[in-house]
C-alpha positions, -999 to +999 in steps of 0.1 A: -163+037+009-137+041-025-148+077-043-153+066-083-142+099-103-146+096-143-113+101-163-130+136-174-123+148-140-087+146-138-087+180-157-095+194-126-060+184-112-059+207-080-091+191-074-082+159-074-050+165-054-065+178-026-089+145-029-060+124-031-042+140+004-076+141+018-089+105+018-069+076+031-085+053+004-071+050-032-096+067-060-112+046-085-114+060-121-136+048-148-135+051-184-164+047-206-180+036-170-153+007-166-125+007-141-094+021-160-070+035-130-062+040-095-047+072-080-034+080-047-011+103-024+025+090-026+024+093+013-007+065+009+011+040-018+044+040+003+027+034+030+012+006+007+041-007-004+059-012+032+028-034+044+031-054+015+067-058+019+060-066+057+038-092+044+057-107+019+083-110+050+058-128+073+051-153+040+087-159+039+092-165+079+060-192+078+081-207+049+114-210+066+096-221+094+076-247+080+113-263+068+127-260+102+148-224+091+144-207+124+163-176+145+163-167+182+129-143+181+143-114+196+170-110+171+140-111+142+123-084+156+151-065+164+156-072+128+124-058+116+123-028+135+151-020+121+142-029+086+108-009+089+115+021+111+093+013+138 
């Protein structure tokens, strides 16, 4: 479930830190009781950002697929293992 913090609370920046490294979910936080920002670890948006990149790979693939733009299979996962560390 997302933990909702009002904007007051970010004075207590230790606080919300410690939040931020401890849950694996971004933290909503509201202003005047309407959603004004998202925080998270940086460990938790990179991670973010490489799955959306991944994705934005697989749309890409379908694409090239779909027009008949295709590679040997190994070779395109050697490819993204490489690309992605895994």
């Amino acid at each position: 479930m997302p933990q909702i913090i009002p904007i007051k609370e970010l004075k207590n920046t230790s606080e919300i830190s410690d939040l931020c490294h401890k849950t694996d979910e971004p933290i909503f936080v509201t202003k005047n009781g309407y959603g004004d920002m998202v925080i998270m670890s940086i460990e938790k948006y990179e991670s973010t950002l490489k799955k959306l990149e991944m994705y934005q790979d697989i749309a890409i693939s379908e694409y090239q697929i779909d027009i008949g733009e295709t590679k040997d299979a190994k070779l395109a996962v050697q490819e993204m293992r490489k690309k992605y560390d895994l």
